[in-house]
ZAZAMAR-44256 format. One record per residue: z, y negated, x of N, C-alpha, C in turn. Coordinates in steps of 0.02 Angstrom, whole numbers, plus 32768, in hexadecimal, padded with zeros to 4 digits. Layout:
BEGIN
ZYXZYXZYX
...
***
This chain:
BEGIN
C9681C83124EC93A1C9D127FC9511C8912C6
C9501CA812EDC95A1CB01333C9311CA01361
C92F1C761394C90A1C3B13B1C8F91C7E13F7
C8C91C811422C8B31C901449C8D71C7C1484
C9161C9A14C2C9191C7C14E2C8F51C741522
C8E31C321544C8981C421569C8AF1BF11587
C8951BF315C7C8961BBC15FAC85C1BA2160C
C8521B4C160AC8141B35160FC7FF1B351652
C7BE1B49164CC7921B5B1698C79D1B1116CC
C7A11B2F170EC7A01B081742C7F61AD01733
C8301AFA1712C87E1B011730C8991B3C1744
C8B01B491788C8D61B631799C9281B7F1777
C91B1BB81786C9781BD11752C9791C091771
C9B51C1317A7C9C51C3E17DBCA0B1C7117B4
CA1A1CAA17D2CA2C1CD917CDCA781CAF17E6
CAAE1CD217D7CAE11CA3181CCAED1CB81847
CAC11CEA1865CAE31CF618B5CA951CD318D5
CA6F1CCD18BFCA3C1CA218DCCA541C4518D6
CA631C3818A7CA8C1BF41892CAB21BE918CD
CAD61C1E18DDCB141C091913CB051C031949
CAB71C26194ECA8D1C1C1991CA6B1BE1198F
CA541BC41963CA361B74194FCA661B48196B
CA9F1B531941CACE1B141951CB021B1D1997
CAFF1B6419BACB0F1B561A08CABF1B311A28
CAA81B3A1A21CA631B121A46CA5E1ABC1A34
CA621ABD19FECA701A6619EACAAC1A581A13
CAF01A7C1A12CB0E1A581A1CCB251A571A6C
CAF21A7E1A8CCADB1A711AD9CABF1A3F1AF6
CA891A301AB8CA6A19EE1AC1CA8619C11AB8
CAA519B31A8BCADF19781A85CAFB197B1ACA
CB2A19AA1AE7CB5919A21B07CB39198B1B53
CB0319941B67CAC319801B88CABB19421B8B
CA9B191B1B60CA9D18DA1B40CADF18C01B66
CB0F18C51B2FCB4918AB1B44CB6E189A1B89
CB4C18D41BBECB5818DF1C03CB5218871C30
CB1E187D1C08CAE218481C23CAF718041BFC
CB2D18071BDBCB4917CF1BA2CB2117991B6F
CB0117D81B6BCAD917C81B1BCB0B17CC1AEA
CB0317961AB7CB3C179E1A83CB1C17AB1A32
CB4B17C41A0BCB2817E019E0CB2D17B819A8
CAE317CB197BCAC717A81935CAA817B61901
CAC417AD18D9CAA817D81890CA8B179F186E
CA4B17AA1857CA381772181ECA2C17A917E6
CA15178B17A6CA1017961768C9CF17C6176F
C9D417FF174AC99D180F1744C974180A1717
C98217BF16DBC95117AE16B8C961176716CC
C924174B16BDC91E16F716DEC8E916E516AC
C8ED169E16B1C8BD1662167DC87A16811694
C84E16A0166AC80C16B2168BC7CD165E16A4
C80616201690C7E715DC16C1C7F615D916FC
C83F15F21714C85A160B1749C834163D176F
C82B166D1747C81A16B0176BC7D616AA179A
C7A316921751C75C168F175DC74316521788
C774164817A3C75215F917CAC72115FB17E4
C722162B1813C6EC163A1847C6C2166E183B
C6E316991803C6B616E51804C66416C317E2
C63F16FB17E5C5F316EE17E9C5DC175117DC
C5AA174717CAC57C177917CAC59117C117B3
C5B117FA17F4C5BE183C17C6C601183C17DE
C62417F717F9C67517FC17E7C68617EC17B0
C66817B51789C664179E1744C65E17C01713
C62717F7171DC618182616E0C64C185F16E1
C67C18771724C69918B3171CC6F21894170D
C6F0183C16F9C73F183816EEC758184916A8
C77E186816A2C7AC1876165AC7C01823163C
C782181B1615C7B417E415E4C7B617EE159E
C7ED17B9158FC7E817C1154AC8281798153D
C823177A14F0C85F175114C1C888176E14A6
C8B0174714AEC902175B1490C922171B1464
C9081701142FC91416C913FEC8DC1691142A
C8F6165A143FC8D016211457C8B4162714A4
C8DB165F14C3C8E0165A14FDC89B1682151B
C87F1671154EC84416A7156FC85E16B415A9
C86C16FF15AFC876172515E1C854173E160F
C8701759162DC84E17A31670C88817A816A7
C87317F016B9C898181216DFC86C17F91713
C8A118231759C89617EF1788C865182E17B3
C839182617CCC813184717F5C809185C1821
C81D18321839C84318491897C88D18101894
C8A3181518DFC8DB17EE18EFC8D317AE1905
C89B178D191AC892174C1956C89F1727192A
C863172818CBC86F16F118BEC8AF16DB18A2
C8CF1701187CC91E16EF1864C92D16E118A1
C93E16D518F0C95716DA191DC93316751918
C8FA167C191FC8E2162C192DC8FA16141903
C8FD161318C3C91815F41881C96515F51894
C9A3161F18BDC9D3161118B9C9D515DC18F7
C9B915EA191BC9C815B51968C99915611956
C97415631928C9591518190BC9A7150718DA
C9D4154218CFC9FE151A189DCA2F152218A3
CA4F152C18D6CA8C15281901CA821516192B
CA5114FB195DCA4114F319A4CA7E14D219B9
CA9B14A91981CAD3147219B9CB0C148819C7
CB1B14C2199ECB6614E319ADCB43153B19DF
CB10153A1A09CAFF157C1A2FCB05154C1A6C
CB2515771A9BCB2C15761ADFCAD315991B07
CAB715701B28CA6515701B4ACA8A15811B82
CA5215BB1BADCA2615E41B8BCA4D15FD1B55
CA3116211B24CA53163D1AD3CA3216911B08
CA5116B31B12CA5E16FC1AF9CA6E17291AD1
CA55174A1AAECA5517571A6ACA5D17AC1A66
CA6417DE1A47CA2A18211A28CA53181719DB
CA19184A19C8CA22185D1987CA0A18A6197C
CA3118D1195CCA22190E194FCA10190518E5
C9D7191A18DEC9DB191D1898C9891916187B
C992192D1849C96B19511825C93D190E1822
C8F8191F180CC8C419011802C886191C17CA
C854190917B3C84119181764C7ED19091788
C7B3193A176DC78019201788C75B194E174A
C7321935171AC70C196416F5C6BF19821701
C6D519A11753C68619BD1769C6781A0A1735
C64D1A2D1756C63E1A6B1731C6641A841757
C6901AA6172FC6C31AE9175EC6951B281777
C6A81B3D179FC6A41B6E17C5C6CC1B84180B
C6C01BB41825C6E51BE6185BC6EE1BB61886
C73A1B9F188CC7431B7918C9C74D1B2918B7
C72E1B0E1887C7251AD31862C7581ABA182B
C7811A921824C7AB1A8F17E5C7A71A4A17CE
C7B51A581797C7C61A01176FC80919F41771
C83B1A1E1787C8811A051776C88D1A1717C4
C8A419EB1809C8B01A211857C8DF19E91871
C8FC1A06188FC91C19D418C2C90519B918EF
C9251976191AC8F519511944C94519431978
C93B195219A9C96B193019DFC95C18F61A0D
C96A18BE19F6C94718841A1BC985187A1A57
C97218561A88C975181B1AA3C94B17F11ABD
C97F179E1AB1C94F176E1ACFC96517441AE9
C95D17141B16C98116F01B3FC96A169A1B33
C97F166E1B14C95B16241B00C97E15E91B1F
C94815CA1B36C95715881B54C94B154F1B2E
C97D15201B44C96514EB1B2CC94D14AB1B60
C90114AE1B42C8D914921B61C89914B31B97
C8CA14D41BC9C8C914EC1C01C8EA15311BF6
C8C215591C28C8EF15B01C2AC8D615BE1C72
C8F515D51C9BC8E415FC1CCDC8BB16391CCF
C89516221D16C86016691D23C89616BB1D33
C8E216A61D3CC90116BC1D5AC90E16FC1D19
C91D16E21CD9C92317051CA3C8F417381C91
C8B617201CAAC87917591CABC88517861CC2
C8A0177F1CFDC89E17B11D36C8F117D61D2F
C91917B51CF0C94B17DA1CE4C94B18211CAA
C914180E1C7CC91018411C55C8F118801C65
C8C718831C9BC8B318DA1CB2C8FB18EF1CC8
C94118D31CDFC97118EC1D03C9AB190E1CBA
C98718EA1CA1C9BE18F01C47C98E19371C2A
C95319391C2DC92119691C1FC93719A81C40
C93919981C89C95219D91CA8C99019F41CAC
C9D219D51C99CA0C19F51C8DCA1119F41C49
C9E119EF1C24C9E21A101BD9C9CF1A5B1BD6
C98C1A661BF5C97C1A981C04C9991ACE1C21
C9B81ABD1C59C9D91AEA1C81CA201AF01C5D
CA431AC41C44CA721AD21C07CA531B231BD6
CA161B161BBEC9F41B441B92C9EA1B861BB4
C9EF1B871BF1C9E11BC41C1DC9B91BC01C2D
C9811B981C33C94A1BA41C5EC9461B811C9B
C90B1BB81CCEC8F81B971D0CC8C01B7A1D23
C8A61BAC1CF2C83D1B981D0AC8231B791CCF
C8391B2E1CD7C8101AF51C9DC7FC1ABF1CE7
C7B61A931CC6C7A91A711CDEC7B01A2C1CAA
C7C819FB1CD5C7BA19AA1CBAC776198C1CCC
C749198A1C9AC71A196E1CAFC719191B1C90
C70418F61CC3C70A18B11CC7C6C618931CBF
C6B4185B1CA9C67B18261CBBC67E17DD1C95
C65817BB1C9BC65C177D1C80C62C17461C5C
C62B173A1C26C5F5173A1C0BC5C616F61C10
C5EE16E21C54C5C6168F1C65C59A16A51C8A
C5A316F81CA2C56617001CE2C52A17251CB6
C53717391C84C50417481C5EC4D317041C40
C51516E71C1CC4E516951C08C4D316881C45
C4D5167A1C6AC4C1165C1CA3C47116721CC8
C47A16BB1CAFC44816E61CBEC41616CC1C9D
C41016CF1C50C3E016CA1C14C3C7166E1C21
C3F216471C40C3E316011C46C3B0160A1C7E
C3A6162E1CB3C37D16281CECC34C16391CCB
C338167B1CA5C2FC16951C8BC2ED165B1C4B
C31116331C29C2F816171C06C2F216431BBB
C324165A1BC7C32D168C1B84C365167C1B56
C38416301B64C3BF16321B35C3BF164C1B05
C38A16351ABCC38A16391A8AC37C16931A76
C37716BD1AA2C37516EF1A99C3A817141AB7
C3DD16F01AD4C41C170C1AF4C43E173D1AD2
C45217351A89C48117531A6CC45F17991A60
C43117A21A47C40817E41A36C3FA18021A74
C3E417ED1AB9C3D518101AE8C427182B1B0A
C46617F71AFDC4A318151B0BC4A818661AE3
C49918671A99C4AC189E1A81C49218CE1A7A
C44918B81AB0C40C18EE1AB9C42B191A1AEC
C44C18FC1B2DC473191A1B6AC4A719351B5C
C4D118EE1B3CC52219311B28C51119731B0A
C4CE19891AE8C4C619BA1ADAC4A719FF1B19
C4B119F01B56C48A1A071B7FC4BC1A4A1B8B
C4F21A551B82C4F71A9A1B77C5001AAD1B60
C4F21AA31B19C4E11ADF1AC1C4AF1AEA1AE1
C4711AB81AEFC41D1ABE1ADBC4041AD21B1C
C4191AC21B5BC3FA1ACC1B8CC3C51A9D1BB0
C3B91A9D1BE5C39C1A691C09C3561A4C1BE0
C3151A901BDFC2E21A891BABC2DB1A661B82
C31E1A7D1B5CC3051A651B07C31B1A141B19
C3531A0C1B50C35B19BC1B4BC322199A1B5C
C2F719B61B8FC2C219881BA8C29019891B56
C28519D01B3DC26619C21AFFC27A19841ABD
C2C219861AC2C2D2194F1A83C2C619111AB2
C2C8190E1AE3C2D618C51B0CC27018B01AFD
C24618D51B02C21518D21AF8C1ED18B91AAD
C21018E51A8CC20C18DD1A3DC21D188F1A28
C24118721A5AC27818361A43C23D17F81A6F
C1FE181D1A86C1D017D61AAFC1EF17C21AE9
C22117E21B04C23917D01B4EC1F717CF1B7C
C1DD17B71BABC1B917AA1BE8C1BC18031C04
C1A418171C3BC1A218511C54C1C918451C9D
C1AF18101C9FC1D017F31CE5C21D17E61CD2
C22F17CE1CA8C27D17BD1C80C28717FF1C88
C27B180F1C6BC29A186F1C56C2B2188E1C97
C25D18791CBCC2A518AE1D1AC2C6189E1D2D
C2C8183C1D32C30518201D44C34018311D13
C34D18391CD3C37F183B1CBDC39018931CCF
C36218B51CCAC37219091CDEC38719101D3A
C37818CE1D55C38918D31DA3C3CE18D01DA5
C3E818891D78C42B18761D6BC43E18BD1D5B
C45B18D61D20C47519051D0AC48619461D3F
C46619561D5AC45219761D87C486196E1DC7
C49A19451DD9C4B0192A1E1CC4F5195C1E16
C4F8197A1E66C51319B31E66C55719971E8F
C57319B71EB3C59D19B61ED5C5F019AA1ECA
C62F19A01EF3C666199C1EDFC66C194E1EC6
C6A719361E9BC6A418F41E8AC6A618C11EC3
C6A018C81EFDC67A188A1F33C646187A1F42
C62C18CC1F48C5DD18CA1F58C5BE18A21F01
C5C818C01EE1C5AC18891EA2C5AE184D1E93
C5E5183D1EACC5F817F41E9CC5B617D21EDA
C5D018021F17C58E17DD1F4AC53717D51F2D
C541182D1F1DC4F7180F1F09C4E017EF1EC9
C50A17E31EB4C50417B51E63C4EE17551E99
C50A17521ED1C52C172A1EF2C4D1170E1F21
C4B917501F40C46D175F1F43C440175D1F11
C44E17561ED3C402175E1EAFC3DE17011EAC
C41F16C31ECBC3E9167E1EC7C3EA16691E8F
C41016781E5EC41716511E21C44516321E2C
C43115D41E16C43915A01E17C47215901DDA
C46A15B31DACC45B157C1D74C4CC15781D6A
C4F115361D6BC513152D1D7BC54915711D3F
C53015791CFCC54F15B41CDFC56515EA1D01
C53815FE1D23C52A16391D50C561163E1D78
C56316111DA9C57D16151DE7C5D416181DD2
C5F015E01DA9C62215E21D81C63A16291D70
C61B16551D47C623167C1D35C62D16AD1D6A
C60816AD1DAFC61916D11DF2C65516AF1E04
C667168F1E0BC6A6166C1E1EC6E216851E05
C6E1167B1DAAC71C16951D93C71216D61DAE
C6E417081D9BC6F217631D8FC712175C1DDD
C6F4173A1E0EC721174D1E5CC772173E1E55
C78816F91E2CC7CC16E01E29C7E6171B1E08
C7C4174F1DCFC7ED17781DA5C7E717B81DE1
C7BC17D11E05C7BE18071E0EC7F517F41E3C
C80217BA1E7AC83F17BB1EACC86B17BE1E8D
C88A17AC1E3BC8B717A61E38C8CB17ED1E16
C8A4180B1DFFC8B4184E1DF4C8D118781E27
C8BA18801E5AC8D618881E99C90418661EB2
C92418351EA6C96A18061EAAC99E183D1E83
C98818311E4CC9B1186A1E16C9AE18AA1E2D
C99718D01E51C98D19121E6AC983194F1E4C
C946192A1E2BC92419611DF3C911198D1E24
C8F519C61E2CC8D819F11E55C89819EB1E46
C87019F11E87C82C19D71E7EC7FD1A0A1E59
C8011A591E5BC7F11A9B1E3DC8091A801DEC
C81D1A551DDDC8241A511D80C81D1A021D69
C7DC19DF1D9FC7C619901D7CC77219A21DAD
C74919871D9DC709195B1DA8C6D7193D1D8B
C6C119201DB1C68818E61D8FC65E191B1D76
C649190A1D2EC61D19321D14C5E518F51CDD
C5AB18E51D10C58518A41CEBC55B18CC1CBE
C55619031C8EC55219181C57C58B18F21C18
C5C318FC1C29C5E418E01BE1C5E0188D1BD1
C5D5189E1B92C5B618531B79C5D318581B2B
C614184F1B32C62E18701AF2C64A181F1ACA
C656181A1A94C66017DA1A69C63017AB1A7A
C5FC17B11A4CC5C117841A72C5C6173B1A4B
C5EB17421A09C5F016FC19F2C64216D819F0
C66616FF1A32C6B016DE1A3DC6BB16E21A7E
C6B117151A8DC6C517091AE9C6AA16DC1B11
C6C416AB1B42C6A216801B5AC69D168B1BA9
C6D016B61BCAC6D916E21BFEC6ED171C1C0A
C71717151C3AC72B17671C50C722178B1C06
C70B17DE1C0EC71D17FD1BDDC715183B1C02
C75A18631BD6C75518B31BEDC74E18E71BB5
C740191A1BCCC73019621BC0C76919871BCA
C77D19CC1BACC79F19FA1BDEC7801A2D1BB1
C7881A721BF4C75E1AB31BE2C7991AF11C0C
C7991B171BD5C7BD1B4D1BE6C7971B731C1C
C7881B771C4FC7501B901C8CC73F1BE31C6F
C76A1C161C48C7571C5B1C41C73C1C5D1BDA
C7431C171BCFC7361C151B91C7061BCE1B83
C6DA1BD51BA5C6B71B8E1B9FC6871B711B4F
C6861BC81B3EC6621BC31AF4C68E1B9E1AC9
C6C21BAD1ACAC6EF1B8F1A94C6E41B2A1A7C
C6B71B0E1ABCC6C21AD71ADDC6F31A971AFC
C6FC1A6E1AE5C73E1A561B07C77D1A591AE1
C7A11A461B0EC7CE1A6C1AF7C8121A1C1ADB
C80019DD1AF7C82219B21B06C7F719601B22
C7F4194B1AEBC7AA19091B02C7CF18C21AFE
C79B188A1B10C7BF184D1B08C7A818191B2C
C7BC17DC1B49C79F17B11B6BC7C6176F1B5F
C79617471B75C7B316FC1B78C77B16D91B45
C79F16A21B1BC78A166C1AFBC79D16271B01
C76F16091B00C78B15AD1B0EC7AB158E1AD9
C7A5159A1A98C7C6157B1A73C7D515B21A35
C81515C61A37C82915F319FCC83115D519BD
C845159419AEC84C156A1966C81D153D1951
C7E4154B1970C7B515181961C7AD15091928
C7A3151F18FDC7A6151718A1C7E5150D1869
C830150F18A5C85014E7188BC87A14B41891
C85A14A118D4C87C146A18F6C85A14511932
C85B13FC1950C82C13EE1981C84413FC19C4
C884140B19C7C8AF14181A03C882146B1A18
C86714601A5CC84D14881A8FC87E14BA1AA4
C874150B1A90C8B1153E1A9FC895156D1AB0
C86B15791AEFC85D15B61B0CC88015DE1B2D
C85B162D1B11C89916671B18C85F16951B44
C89E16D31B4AC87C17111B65C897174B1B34
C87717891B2CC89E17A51B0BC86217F51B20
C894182C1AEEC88B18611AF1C8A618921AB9
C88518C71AA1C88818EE1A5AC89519281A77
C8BF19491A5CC8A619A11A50C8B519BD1A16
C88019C919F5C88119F719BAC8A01A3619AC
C8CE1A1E1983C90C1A4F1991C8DE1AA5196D
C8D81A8D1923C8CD1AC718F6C88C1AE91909
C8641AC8192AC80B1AEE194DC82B1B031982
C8581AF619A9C86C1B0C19F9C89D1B4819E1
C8C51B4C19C0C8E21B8219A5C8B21BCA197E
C8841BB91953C8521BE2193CC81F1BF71981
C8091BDC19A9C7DA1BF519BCC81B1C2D1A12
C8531C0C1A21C8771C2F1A32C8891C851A1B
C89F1C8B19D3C8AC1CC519C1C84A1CDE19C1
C8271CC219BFC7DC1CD819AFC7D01D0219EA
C7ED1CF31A10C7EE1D041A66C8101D221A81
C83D1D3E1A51C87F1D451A76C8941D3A1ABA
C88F1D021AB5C8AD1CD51ADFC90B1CE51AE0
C9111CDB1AADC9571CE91A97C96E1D2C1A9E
C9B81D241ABDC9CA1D751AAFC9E51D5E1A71
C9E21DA41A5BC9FB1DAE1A10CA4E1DE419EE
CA6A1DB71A2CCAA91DCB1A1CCAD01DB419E0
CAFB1DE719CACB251DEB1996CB591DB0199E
CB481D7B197ACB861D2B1982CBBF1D2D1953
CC001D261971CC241D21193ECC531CC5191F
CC581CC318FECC871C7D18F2CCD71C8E18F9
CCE31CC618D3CD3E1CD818EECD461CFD1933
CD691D04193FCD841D161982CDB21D731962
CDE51D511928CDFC1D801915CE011D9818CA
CE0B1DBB18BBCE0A1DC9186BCE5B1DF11868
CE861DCC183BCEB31DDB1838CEC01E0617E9
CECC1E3D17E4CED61E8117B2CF011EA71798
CF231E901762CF611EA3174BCF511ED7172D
CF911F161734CF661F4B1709CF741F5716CE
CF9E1F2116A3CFA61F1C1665CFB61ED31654
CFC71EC71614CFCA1E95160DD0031E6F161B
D0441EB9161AD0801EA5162DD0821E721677
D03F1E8A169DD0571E5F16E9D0251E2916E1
D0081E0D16AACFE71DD0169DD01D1D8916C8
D0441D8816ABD06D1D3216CBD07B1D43171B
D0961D8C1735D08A1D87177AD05C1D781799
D0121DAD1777CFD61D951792CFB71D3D1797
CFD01D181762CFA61CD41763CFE91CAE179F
D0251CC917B3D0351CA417EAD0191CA81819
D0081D041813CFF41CFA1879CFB91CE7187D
CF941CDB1849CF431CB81853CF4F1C70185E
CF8E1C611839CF951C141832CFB31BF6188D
CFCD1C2618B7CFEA1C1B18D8CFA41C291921
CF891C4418F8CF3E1C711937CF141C20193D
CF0D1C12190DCEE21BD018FACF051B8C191D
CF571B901902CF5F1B511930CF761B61197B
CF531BA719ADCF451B8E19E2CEF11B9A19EE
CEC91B8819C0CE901B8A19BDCE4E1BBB19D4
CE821BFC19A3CE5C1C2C19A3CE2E1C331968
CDF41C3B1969CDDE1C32191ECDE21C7E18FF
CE051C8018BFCE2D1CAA189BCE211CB1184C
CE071CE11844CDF51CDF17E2CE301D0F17E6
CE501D1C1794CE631D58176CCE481D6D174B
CE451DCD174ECE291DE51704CE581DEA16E1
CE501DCD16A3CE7F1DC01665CE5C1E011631
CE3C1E25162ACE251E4D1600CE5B1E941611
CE6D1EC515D2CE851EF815DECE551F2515DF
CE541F331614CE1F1F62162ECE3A1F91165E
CE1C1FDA1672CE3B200A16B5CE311FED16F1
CE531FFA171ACE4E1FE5175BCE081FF8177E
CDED20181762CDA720361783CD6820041775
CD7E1FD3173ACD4F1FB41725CD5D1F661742
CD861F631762CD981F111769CD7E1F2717B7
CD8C1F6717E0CD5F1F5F182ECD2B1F58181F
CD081F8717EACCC11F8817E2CCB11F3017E8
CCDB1F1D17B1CCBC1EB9178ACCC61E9A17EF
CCFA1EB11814CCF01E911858CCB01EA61884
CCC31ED71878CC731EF418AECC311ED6188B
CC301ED71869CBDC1EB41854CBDF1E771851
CC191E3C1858CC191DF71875CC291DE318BC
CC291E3118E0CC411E2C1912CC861E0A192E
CCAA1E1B1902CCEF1DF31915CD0D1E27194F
CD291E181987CD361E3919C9CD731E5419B9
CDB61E2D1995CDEE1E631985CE071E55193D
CE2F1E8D193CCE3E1E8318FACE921E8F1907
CEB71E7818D9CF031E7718DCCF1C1EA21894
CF3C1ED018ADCF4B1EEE185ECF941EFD185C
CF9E1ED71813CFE71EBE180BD0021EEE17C5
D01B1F3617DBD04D1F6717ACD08C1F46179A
D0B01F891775D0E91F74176DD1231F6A17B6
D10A1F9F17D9D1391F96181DD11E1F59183B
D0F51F4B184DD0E91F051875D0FC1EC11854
D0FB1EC717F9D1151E9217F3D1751E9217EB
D18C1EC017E3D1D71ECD17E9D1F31ECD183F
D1C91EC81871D1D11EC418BED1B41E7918CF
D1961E5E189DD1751E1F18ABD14D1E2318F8
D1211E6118F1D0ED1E6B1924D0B01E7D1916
D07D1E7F192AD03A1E8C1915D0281EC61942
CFFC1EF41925CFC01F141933CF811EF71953
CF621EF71995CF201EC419A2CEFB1F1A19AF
CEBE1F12198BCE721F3619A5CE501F1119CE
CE341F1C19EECE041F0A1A05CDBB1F3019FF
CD7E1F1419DBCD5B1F2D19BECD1C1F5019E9
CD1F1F2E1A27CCE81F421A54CCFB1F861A84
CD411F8A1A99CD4F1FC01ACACD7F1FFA1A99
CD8F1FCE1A5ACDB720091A3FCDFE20021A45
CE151FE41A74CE491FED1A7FCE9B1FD51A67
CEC91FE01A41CEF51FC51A1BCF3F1FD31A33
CF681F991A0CCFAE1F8B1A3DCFC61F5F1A07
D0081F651A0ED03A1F3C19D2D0691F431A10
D0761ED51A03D0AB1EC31A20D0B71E7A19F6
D0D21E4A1A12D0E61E1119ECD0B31DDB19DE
D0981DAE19C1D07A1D8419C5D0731D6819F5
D0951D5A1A00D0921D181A4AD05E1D421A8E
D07C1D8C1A80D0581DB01AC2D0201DCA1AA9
D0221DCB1A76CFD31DC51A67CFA11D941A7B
CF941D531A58CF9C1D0F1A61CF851D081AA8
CFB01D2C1ADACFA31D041B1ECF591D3E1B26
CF5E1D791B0BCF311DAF1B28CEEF1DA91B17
CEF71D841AC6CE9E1D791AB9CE871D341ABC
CEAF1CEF1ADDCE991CB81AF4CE5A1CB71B26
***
């Protein structure tokens, strides 16, 4: 009996001219990264689930893939930070501080699949770790890594949105709302799915004060370019030493963003985001495609004080930043965002028209390749009508067709598949014509 072939919901499995569009975009991002001398790191994508689970809790816990393999208890790894803390608690003494890092690679999450959502996606990290100590300066380096990623990607109209989450604690300490901090954070980060209303309604539901509620809807609210905010964050008279801290850094990150010469039209203070409410300890950003804001961000992240806390006492605060490779790619083609041009991997397709010119043909491919043209052969005996056809629908741009006269002249035939146009002369002058 014959098995059903069928792909489990929420993995991705691309066509290959979409594939080839995946992996030019990854490997933009990499080359991005790299610009900025981030160096690169692969961990395991299964780990000791004592390892794994150190810190997880609640519905990161319930959505990790585990499971045994003889004595051993497993899991895949869920995101990138924590294999990342687990390698810098266990190499720390042979990494050069700050540690600059990315990692491109897959990650495992068992939510409910759906449109846009996966259990199997890629994650493009970087992160930047100190030991001990890290600079405010590094904060203010990753919107500049953000924005020549982007503009690498082709775009112009994204915004970096910035804030910091000591001025929020700081906030909830004046009202006397600690213990209700974390829920009223994820009441706001929700303020543009739900809208202003419904936040004052859940903020209500949750026993907030009425008087709390306008002050925190006054905060939110505060308009202007990232100076005027910082000022009037600077005007509202809160004391409480969290607070002010937290005004302090977002000013050190926003000058230094401007050191770096981000353009000011693609960063601002935006005291709405309140994103990692049980890891970020400062700065944290957003980014938003400005003509695609539904999609939502596009590229998140922030700062933490201690990345190894659970496996080591040595103090290693980082900064860092994600973009989701396989949701940023899906909701791209969703949009067509993407043009959807025809990608090819060979350059040329080289076509003997019998078998007799087989050993000529695998030289001149062999010779196309080592000056690094990328070069298949069709080896099938087939008409010549069918091997343009097999080029044109991989889009291969020329084709070389090797008879009996071209291989007794030791010269080739070149097509060219887009204008039509064809010419037989020697290799070499070929060679220089389709480099």
């Amino acid at each position: 009996m014959k098995v059903e072939p069928r792909t489990l919901p929420g993995f991705m499995e691309l066509f290959p001219n979409d594939q080839i569009e995946f992996n030019s975009i990854k490997e933009k991002i990499q080359k991005s990264y790299e610009k900025f001398g981030f160096l690169p790191l692969d961990t395991p994508i299964i780990e000791s689930a004592e390892v794994l689970l150190a810190k997880a809790g609640g519905e990161t816990e319930k959505q990790i893939y585990r499971f045994n393999k003889g004595e051993n208890d497993l899991a895949l790894r869920f995101d990138l930070t924590v294999p990342l803390a687990k390698y810098v608690a266990e190499y720390g003494g042979e990494l050069s501080f700050p540690f600059k890092r990315y990692q491109i690679g897959k990650v495992y999450r068992g939510e409910k699949a759906q449109a846009g959502r996966y259990r199997e996606f890629y994650q493009c990290d970087i992160d930047i770790i100190g030991d001990e100590v890290l600079s405010l300066m590094y904060d203010a380096e990753l919107p500049s890594v953000i924005y020549e990623t982007f503009k690498t990607l082709g775009f112009e109209d994204f915004t970096i949105c910035i804030n910091n989450r000591k001025i929020l604690n700081g906030l909830f300490e004046s009202l006397n709302l600690n213990e209700k901090s974390g829920d009223i954070l994820r009441i706001i980060d929700k303020i543009e799915k739900i809208g202003k209303e419904n936040v004052i309604k859940e903020l209500e539901e949750l026993k907030v004060p009425e008087k709390d509620i306008d002050t925190i809807m006054k905060f939110i609210e505060i308009t202007g370019n990232s100076d005027e905010k910082i000022q009037k964050l600077k005007d509202l008279g809160i004391t409480t030493k969290t607070f002010n801290l937290g005004i302090y850094e977002l000013e050190e990150v926003i000058n230094g963003i401007r050191k770096n010469k981000v353009p000011e039209k693609n960063f601002t203070v935006d005291l709405t985001i309140a994103r990692g409410l049980d890891y970020y300890t400062g700065t944290v950003y957003e980014t938003f495609l400005n003509d695609y804001k539904k999609i939502g961000s596009v590229c998140s992240g922030g700062r933490y004080e201690n990345l190894a806390e659970y496996y080591t006492d040595k103090k290693l605060p980082g900064v860092g930043i994600s973009i989701g490779l396989t949701r940023f790619f899906y909701q791209m083609k969703k949009e067509n965002i993407l043009k959807q041009e025809k990608r090819s991997i060979s350059k040329v397709l080289v076509a003997p028209m019998s078998n007799e010119e087989i050993t000529y043909a695998l030289e001149v491919a062999n010779a196309l390749r080592n000056e690094n043209i990328n070069t298949e052969t069709y080896l099938e005996d087939k008409k010549l009508k069918a091997k343009f056809k097999y080029a044109d629908k991989l889009n291969i741009q020329y084709v070389i067709v090797l008879g009996e006269e071209e291989t007794k002249e030791r010269k080739v035939t070149l097509k060219n598949m887009i204008t039509g146009e064809q010419e037989t002369a020697t290799l070499d002058e070929i060679i220089k014509k389709i480099k």
